[in-house]
C-alpha positions in Angstrom: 59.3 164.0 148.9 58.4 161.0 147.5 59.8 160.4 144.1 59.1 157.7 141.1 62.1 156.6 139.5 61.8 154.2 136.4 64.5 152.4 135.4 66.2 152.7 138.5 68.4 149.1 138.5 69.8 150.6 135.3 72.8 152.9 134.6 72.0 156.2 134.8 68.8 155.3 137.2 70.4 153.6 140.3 72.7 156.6 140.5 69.7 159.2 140.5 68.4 157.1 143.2 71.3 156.6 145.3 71.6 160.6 144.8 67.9 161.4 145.8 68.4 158.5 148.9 71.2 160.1 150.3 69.7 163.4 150.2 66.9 162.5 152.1 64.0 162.1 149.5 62.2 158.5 149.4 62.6 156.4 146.4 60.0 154.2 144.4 61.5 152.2 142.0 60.9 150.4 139.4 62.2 148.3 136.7 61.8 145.1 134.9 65.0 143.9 134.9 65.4 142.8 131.6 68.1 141.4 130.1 69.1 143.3 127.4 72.3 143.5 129.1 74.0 142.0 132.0 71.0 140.9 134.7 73.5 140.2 137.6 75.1 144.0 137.3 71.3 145.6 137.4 71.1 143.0 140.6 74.1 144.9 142.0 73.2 148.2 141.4 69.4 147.5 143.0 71.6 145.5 146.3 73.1 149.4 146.5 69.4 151.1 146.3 68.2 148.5 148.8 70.9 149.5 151.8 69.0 152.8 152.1 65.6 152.3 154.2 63.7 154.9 152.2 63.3 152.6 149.1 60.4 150.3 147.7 61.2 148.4 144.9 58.6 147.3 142.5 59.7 144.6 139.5 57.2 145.8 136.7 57.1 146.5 132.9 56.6 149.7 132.4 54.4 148.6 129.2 51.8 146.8 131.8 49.6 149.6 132.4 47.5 147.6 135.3 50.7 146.7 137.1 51.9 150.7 136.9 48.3 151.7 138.2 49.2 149.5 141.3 51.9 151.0 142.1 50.2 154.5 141.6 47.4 153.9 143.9 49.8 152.2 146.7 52.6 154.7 146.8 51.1 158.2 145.7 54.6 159.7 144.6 54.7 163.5 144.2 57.1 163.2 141.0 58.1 161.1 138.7 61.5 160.8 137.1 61.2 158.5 133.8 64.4 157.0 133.1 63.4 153.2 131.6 63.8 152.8 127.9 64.9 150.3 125.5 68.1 151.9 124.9 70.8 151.9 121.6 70.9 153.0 118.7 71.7 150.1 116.6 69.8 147.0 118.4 66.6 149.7 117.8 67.2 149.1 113.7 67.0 144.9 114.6 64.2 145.2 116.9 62.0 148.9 115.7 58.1 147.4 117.2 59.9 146.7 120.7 61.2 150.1 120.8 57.9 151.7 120.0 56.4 149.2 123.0 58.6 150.1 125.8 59.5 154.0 124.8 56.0 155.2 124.0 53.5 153.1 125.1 55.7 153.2 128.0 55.8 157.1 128.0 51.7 157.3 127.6 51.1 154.9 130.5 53.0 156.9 133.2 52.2 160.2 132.1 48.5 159.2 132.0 49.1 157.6 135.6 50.9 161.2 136.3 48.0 163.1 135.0 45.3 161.0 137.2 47.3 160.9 140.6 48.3 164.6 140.5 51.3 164.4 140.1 53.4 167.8 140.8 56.4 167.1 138.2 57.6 164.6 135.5 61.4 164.6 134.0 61.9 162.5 130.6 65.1 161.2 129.5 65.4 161.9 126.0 68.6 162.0 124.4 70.8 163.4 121.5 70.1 161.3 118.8 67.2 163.0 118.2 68.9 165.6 116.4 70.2 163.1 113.9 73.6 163.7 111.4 72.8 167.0 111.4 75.8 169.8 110.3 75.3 172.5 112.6 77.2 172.5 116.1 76.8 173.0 118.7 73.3 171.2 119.1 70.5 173.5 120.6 67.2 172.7 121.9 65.3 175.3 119.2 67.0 173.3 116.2 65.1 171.1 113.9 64.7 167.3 115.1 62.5 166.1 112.7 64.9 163.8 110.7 66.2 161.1 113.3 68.1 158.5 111.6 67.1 155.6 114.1 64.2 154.0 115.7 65.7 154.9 119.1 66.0 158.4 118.0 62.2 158.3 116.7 60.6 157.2 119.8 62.5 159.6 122.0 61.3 162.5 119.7 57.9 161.0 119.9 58.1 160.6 123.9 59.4 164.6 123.8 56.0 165.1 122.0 53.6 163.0 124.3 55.3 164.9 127.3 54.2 168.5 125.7 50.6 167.0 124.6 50.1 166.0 128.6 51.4 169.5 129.4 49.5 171.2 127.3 45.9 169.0 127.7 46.7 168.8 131.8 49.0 171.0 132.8 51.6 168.8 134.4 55.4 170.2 134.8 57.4 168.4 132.2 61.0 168.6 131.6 62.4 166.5 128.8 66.3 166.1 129.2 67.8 165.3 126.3 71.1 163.0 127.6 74.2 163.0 125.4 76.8 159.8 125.6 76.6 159.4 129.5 79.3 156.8 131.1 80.6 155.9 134.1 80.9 153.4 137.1 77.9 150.9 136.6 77.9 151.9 133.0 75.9 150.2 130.4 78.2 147.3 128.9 77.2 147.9 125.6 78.4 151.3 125.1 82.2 151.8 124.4 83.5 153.5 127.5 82.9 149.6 128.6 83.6 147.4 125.7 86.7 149.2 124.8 87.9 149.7 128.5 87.0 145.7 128.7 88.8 144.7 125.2 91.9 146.4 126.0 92.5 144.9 129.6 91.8 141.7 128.0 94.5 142.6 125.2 92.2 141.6 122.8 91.1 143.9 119.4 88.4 146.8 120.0 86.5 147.5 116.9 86.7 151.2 115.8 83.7 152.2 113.1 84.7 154.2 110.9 88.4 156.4 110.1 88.0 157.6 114.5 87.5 161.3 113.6 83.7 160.7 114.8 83.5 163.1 117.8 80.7 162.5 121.1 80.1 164.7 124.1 80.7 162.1 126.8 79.2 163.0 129.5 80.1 161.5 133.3 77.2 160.4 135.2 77.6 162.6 138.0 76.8 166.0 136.0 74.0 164.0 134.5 72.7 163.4 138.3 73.2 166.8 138.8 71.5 167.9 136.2 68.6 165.4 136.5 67.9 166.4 140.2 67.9 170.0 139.3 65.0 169.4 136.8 63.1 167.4 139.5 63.4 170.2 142.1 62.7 173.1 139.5 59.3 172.0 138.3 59.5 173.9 135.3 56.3 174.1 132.6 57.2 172.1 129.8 61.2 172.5 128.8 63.5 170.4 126.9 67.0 171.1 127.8 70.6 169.8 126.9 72.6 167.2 129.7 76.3 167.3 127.9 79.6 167.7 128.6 80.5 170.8 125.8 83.4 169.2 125.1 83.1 167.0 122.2 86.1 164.2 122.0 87.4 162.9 118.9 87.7 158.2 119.2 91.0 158.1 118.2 91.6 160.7 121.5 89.0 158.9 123.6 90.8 155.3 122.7 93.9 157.2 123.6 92.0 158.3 127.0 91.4 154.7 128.0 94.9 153.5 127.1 96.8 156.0 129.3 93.7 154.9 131.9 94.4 151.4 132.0 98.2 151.0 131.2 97.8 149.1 128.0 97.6 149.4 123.9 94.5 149.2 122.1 94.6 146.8 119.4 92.3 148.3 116.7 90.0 146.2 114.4 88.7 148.7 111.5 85.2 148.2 110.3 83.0 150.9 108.1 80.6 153.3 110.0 77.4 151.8 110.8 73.6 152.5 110.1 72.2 155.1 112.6 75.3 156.3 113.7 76.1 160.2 113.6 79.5 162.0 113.2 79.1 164.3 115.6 77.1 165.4 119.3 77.8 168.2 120.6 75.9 169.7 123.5 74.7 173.8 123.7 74.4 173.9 127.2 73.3 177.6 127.7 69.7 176.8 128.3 70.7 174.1 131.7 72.7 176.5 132.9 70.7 178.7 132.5 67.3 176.8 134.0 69.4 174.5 136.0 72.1 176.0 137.2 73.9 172.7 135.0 77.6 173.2 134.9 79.4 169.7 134.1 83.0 169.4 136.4 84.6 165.9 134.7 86.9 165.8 132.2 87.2 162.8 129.9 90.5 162.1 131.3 89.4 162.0 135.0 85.8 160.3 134.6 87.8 157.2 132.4 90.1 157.1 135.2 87.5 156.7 137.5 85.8 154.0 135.2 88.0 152.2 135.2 88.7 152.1 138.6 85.2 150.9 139.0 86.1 148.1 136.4 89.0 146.5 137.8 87.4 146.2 140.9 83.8 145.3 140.2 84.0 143.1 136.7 
């Protein structure tokens, strides 16, 4: 099976590859290596990708609609697995047009490319800010997502609706998954699993928004994989479905976590909640297991430990 992967020098992408590799599937890959965060750790993780001898790499924009129908016509892939997004919540508020460039003119390109070349399935990452600050927990797929509170949130909502538009006008398999506070080895720098577990070696302050009774289902990337892969091989109609952990952790516990991971004391700079931030996620995963077979096996305290494992030797 030959399988598009977007994003794949990114977080969550180079391990769906590596996964899909070392199963047996071959992997086209592409990214464009921006540097919205480190561009020697997406380096690294393509280095990884590039060891396995079923994997063509292609460095391309996923807003360059010419350079995607290249690829297309060269490499034919039977799926498509469409991980590459500007990602974060609060750069999106700084930079809203960018966000609408890369995550739904993205979107409309390859599922237009998908619907052309026949493709047999197409997974979406969404993610759980779509369902905003809202009360009710935990967060299901039938509730209302119409009041996201970001620009992020907004074009992941929007790329949920593209994906059901190309279903429903071409009939292509669409599974939108919507990914709630994934970390890990290779993990995105910008999100705390990394900063804090960074800060705290370094002995210097982490800063903590808000009083740390905010709660988020972090999720470890391997259940993510799992659950990513599933949705490729199903090749369901048009679903979106729930990637979490069901365990929703307070940050005053999750700072804990990471303290009792590395050895050391968080010192704690306090600063007020920020714009686009929600109190809560909080994953109903009845529907993946359901559909997917989806059933998450890391705890917060082992997939930290693991982290930062990863950290001390890699950064």
């Amino acid at each position: 099976m030959k399988i598009l992967v977007t994003g794949c020098a990114g977080f969550i992408g180079s391990h769906v590859s590596e996964a899909l590799l070392k199963r047996g599937d071959s992997i086209v890959g592409i990214d464009n290596i921006n540097d919205y965060y480190s561009i020697q750790q997406k380096e690294n993780n393509l280095e990884i990708l590039k060891e396995q001898k079923d994997f063509v790499f292609h460095k391309e924009d996923i807003r360059n609609y010419s350079g995607l129908k290249e690829i297309f016509e060269k490499e034919k892939p039977d799926k498509v697995i469409h991980l590459a997004a500007r990602a974060g919540v609060r750069p999106s508020i700084e930079q809203p047009l960018l966000y609408e460039e890369v995550n739904v003119k993205g979107t409309f390109n390859l599922l237009d490319l998908a619907k052309d070349y026949k493709v047999k399935n197409f997974v979406f990452a969404s993610s759980s800010s779509v369902y905003g600050n809202q009360k009710k927990i935990p967060f299901s797929e039938t509730d209302d997502v119409n009041n996201p509170i970001s620009p992020y949130a907004a074009t992941k909502k929007t790329g949920e609706l593209i994906c059901h538009t190309y279903h429903h006008l071409y009939n292509i398999n669409v599974t939108c998954l919507r990914f709630f506070t994934v970390y890990g080895p290779r993990g995105r720098p910008d999100m705390a699993p990394y900063m804090f577990t960074e800060s705290i070696l370094k002995g210097e302050p982490i800063t903590r928004f808000g009083d740390g009774t905010t709660k988020r289902d972090y999720t470890y990337v391997s259940d993510i994989v799992q659950g990513v892969i599933a949705a490729n091989d199903k090749e369901l109609e048009y679903e979106i479905i729930n990637l979490g952990n069901n365990q929703p952790v307070m940050l005053n516990d999750f700072i804990q976590v990471i303290e009792n991971a590395t050895g050391k004391k968080a010192v704690i700079k306090e600063m007020p909640m920020q714009p686009g931030d929600v109190d809560i996620t909080y994953a109903d995963i009845t529907k993946a297991n359901k559909l997917l077979g989806y059933k998450p096996t890391t705890s917060i305290e082992a997939g930290m430990k693991k982290f930062v494992e990863w950290y001390r030797k890699n950064c």
